[in-house]
C-alpha positions as a printed Julia matrix, in Angstrom:
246×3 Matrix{Float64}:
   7.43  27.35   9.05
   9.69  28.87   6.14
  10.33  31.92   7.16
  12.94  32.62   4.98
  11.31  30.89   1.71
   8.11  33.85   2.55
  10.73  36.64   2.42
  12.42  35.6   -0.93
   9.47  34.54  -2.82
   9.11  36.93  -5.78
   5.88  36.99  -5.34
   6.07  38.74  -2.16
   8.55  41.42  -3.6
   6.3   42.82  -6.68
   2.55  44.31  -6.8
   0.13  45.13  -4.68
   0.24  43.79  -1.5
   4.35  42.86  -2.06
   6.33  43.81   0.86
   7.75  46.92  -0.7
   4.02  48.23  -1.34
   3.1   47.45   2.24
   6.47  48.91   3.64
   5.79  52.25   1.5
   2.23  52.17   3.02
   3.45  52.1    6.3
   5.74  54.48   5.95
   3.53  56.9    4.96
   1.28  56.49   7.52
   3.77  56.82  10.09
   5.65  60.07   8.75
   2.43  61.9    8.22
   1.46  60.95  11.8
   5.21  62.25  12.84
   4.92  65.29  11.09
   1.73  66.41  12.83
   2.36  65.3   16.01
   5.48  67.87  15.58
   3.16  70.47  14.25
   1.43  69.68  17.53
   4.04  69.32  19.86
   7.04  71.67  19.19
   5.54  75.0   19.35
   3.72  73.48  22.87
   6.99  71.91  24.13
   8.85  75.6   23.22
   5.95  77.25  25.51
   6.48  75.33  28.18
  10.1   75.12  27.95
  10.68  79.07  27.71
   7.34  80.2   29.91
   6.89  77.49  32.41
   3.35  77.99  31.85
   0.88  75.63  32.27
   3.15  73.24  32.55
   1.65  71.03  35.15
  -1.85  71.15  33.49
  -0.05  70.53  29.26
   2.61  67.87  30.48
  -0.17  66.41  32.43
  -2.71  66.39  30.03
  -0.41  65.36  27.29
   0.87  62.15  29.7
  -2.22  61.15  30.16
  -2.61  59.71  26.75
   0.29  57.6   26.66
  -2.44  55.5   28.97
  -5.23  55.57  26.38
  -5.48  51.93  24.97
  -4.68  52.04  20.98
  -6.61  49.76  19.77
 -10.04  50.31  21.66
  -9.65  54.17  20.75
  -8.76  53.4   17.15
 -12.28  51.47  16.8
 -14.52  54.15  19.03
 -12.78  56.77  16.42
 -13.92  54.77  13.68
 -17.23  54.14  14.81
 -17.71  57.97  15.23
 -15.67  59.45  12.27
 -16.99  56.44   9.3
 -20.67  57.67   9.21
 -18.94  61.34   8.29
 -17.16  59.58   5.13
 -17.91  56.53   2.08
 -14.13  56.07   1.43
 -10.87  54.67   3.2
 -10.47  57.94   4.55
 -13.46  56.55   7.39
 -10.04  54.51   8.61
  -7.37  56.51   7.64
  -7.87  59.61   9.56
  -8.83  57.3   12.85
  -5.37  55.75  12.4
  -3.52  58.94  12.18
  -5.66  60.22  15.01
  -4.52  57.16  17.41
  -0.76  57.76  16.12
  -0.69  61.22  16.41
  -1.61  61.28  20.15
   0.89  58.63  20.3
   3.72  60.57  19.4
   2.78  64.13  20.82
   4.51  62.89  24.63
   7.69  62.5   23.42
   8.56  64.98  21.13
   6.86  67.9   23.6
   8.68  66.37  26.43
  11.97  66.02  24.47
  11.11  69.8   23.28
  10.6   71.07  26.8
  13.2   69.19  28.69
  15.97  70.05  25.82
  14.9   74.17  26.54
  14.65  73.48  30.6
  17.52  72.43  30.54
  19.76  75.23  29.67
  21.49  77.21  31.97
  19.83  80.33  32.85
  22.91  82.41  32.77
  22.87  81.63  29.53
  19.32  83.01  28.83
  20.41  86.14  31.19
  23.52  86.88  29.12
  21.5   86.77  25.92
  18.89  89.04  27.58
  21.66  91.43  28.71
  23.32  91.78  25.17
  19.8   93.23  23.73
  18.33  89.54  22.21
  14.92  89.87  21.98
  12.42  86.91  23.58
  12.12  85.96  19.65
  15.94  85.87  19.07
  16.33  83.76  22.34
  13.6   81.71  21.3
  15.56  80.28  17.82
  19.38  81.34  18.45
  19.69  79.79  21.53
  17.07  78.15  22.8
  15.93  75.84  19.64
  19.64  74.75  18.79
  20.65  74.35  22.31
  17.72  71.85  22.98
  17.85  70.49  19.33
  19.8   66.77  20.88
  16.93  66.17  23.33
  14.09  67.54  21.01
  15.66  64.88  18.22
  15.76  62.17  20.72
  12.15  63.05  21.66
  11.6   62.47  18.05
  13.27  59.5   17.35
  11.27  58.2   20.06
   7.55  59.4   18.71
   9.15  57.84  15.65
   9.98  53.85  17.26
   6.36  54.07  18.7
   4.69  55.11  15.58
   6.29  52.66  13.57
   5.66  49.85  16.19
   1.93  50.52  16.85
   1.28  51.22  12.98
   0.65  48.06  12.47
  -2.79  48.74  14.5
  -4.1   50.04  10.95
  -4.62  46.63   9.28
  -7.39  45.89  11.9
  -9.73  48.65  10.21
  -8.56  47.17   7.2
  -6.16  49.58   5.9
  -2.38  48.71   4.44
   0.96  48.58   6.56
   2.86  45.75   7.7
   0.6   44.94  10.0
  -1.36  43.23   6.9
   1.02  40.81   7.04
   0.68  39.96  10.9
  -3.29  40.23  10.91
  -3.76  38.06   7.62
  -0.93  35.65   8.53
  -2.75  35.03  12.28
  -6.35  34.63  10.09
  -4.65  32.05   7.83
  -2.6   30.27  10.22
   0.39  31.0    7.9
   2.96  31.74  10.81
   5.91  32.1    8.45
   4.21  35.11   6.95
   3.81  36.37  10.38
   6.93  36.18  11.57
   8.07  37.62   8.0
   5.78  40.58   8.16
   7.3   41.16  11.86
  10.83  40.77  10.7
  10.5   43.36   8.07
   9.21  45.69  10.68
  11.72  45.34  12.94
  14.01  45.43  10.07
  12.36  48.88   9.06
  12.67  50.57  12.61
  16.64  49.67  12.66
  16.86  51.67  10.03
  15.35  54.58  11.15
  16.6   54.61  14.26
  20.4   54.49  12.65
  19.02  57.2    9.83
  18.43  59.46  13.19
  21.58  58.37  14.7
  23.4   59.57  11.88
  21.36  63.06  11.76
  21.89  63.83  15.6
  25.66  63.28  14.47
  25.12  65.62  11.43
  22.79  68.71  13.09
  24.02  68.68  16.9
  27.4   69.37  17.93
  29.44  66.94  19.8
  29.49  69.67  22.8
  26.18  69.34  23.36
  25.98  65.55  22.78
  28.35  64.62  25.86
  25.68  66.87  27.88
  22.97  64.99  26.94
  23.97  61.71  27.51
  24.58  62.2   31.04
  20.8   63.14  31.25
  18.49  60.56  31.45
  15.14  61.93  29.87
  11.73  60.85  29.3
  12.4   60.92  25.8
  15.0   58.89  25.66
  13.11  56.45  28.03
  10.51  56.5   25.22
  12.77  54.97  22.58
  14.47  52.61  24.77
  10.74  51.52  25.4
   9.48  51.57  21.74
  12.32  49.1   21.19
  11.69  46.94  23.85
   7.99  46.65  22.94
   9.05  46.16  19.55
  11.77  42.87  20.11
   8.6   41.46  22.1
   6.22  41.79  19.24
C-alpha cells in the first residue's frame, strides 16, 4: 500500500477527479451547508438566548436530530426528492439537506449559550441608559456571545466536513469519492490518501477559525469562555475525534 506514491502522482493532482477538483467539491458542499444552517440557526439561537422562549420545545427539537442516522436519511431524502428532478440536483439538495440539520445544533446552541450567558446586570444597565431591545440585541448581546457563537461554528464546521464525505454514496463529488471508490477497488492506498487529505483539510479550517476567534473576539472575553465548558465546544472536540477514527 503506497500511500505516499497515490498522493504525489501527477495524475492525481490535475483534471477532473484530481484531488484539488474533489477538495474544491467538497468544499463547496460543506460551506453552502454552513451558511444555511447559520441562516437557520442564528436568528433561532438569538430568540432563545434573549427571550427564553420556547426554549425547551427549539433546543429540544433541534437535539433531537443530532440522533437522526446520516446516511439512512440521506437515501429516504433521495428516494423522495429524485422523482421531483432529472439532474444531480436529485442528490445534491438531499446532501445539503442531511448537512444542514447536521450543523443547525451547534451553531444555535453556541448562539444561545454565548447570549445566556451574559450577566444580566449587564442587560439591565443597557436597558436603564435608554438601549432599545434592538440595540441590546447587536451592541451587546451579538458581540458579547460572538466567542461561543464562533466556537458553535467551528464545530457545525468539523462535522460538516467529516460527514461530507456521505455525498459520494449518491454518487456526487467530495473526498469521499476517494474513500467509496478506493473500498470498491480494493485500492487501500487511495483510501487512506483520500482520508488523509480530509483530515488534512479540517486542520486547516479549524486553525483558519482559530486565527479568526483571535482576530474578531477580544482576549477579555476569550479567558471567560474557556472556563466554560459548552455544548459547542463539546461538538468540535467530538467532530475531531470522529474524524482521527475515520
Amino acid at each position: 500500500m503506497d500511500i505516499f506514491g497515490w498522493l504525489t502522482d501527477p495524475a492525481h493532482w490535475s483534471g477532473a477527479g484530481s484531488i484539488p477538483y474533489q477538495s474544491m467539491m467538497h468544499l463547496i458542499y460543506s460551506l453552502v451547508s454552513l451558511l444555511v444552517a447559520a441562516i437557520i440557526a442564528v436568528p433561532l439561537g438569538i430568540f432563545v438566548g434573549h427571550t427564553g422562549k420556547g426554549e425547551s420545545l427549539i433546543m429540544g427539537s433541534v437535539n433531537a436530530m443530532r440522533a437522526l442516522p446520516t446516511l439512512g436519511l440521506l437515501i429516504l431524502l433521495v428516494l423522495i426528492i429524485s422523482p421531483a428532478f432529472a439532474s444531480n440536483l436529485a442528490f445534491i439538495i438531499p446532501s445539503l439537506i442531511v448537512l444542514v440539520l447536521l450543523a443547525v445544533p451547534p451553531i444555535l446552541s453556541g448562539v444561545a449559550s454565548g447570549i445566556r450567558a451574559i450577566d444580566r446586570s449587564v442587560i439591565d444597565a443597557a436597558r436603564g441608559m435608554g438601549f432599545s431591545t434592538v440595540e441590546i440585541i447587536f451592541k451587546i448581546e451579538i458581540p458579547c456571545a460572538l466567542p461561543l457563537t464562533l466556537s458553535g461554528i467551528r464545530g457545525a464546521t468539523l462535522q460538516i466536513v467529516s460527514t461530507a464525505t456521505v455525498a459520494a454514496y449518491v454518487s456526487l463529488d467530495g473526498l469521499g469519492r476517494f474513500i467509496l471508490d478506493g473500498r470498491a477497488g480494493n485500492n487501500y492506498a487511495e483510501m487512506a490518501g483520500g482520508a488523509i487529505v480530509l483530515a488534512v483539510l479540517a486542520i486547516l479550517l479549524e486553525v483558519a477559525f482559530a486565527l479568526l476567534e483571535r482576530l474578531l473576539v477580544s482576549p477579555g472575553l476569550t479567558r471567560r469562555v474557556r472556563q466554560q465548558r459548552t455544548p459547542a465546544a463539546l461538538d468540535t472536540e467530538t467532530a475531531l475525534l470522529n474524524l482521527g477514527r475515520g
